[in-house]
C-alpha positions as CSV (number, residue, x, y, z in Angstrom):
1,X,0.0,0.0,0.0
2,X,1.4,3.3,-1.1
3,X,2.8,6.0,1.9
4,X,-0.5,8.5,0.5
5,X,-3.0,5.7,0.7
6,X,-1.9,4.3,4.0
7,X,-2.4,8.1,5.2
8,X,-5.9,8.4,3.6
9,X,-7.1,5.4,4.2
10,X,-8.0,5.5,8.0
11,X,-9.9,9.5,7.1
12,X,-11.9,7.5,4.7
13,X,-12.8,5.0,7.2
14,X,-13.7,7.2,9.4
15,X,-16.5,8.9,7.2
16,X,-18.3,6.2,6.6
17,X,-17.8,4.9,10.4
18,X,-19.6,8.4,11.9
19,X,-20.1,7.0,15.2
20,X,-17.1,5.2,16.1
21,X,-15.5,7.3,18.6
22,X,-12.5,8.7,17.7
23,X,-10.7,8.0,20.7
24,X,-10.7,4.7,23.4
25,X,-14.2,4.4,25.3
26,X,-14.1,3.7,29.1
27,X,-14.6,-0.1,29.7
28,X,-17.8,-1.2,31.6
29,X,-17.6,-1.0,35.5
30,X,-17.6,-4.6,36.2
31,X,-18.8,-3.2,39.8
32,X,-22.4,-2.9,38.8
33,X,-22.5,-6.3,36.9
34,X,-25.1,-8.5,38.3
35,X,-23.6,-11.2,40.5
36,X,-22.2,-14.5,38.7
37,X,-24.7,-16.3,37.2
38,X,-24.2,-20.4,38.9
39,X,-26.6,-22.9,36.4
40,X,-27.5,-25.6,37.9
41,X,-27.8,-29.6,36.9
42,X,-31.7,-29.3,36.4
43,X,-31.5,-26.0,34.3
44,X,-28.2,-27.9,32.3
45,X,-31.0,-31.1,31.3
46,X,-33.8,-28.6,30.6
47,X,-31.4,-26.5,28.1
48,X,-29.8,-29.6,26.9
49,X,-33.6,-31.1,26.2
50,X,-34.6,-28.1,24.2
51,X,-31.4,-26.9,22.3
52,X,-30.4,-30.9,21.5
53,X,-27.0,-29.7,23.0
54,X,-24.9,-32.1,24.6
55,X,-23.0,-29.7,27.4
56,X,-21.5,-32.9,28.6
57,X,-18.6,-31.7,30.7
58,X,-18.1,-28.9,32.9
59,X,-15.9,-27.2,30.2
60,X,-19.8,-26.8,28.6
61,X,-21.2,-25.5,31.6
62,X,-18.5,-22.9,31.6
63,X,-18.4,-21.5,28.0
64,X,-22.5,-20.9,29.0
65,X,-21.7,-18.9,32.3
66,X,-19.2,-17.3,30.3
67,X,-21.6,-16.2,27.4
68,X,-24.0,-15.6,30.2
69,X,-21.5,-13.2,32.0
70,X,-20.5,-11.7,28.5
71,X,-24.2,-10.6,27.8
72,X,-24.9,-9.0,31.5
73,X,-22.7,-5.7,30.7
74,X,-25.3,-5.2,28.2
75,X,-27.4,-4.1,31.3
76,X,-25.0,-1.2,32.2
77,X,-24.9,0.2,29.1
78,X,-26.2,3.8,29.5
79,X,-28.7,4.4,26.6
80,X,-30.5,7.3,27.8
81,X,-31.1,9.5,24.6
82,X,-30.1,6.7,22.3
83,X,-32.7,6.5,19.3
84,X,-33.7,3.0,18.2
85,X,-31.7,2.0,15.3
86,X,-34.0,1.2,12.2
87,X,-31.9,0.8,9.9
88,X,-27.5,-0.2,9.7
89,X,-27.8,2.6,7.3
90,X,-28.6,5.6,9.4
91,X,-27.8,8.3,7.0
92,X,-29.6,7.0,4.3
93,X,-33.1,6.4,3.2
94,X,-33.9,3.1,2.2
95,X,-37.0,3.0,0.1
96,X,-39.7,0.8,-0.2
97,X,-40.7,-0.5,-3.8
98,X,-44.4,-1.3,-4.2
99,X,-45.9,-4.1,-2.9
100,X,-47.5,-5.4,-6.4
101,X,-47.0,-9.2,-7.4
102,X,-45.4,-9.7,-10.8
103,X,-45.7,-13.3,-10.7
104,X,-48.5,-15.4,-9.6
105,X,-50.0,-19.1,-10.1
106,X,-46.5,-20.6,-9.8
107,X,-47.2,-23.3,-7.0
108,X,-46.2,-26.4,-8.4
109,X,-42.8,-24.7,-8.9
110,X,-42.3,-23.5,-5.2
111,X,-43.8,-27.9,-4.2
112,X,-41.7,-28.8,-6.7
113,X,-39.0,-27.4,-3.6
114,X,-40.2,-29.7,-0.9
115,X,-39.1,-32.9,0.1
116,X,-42.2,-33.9,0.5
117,X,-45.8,-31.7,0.0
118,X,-49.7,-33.3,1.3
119,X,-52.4,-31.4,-0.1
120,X,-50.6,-28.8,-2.2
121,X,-48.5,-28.0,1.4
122,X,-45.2,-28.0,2.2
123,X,-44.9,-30.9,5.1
124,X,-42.3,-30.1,8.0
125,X,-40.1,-32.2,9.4
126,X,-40.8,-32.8,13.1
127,X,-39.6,-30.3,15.9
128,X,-36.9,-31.3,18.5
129,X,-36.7,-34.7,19.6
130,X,-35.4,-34.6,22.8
131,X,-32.3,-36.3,24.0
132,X,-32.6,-39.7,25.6
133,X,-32.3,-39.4,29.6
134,X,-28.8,-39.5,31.0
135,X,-28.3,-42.6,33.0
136,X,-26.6,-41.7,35.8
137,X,-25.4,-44.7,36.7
138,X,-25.4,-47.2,34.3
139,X,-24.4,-50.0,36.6
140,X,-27.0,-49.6,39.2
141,X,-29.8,-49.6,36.3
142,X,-28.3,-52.9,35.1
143,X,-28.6,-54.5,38.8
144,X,-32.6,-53.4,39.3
């Protein structure tokens, strides 16, 4: 990269960027952070019966508390003033074309899509199947 473009380059970045600060932001004060969040086994099998995730060691367990811990400085964020965002392009107006169907009667194409179709509908494969039950002691079930 050319000595003029590495100099340009960041200015230019910055334009389009309009609200990254220009200079470091103070971190989160970790002092107002709601305690540590502690999951427990029985919240662990409901998650795990629901996501068909397998935490399976306590290495699992961590990486959630973690992502759990990670999402509570969102709570301290000070947003007081802060319009909601609607749209990643602020600056710009993003207009709507007209709602006016240029295609119709094309159903058999869209079926034609499925894996398998009752009725002239799609069919759906079924939901979660939850995880089998975790023995917790496989040699104590084998003895009853």
């Amino acid at each position: 990269m050319s000595f003029a473009l590495r100099r340009v380059f960041p200015q230019v970045l910055r334009s389009f960027c309009c609200k990254v600060p220009n200079s470091p932001v103070p971190g989160i004060d970790t002092s107002r952070l709601p305690k540590e969040t502690k999951i427990g086994k029985e919240l662990i099998e409901h998650l795990e019966s629901i996501s068909l995730v397998d935490f399976g060691n306590e290495k699992g367990v961590r990486i959630v508390e973690e992502a759990i811990r990670f999402a509570d400085q969102l709570t301290v964020v000070d947003t007081e003033g802060v319009q909601p965002l609607t749209s990643v392009l602020e600056d710009r107006s993003l207009p709507l074309r007209a709602d006016v169907v240029t295609e119709g009667n094309c159903r058999p194409d869209i079926l034609g899509n499925a894996k398998k179709t009752d009725e002239g509908y799609f069919v759906a494969p079924p939901g979660n199947i939850p995880l089998k039950p975790k023995v917790e002691n496989p040699l104590k079930e084998a003895n009853n």
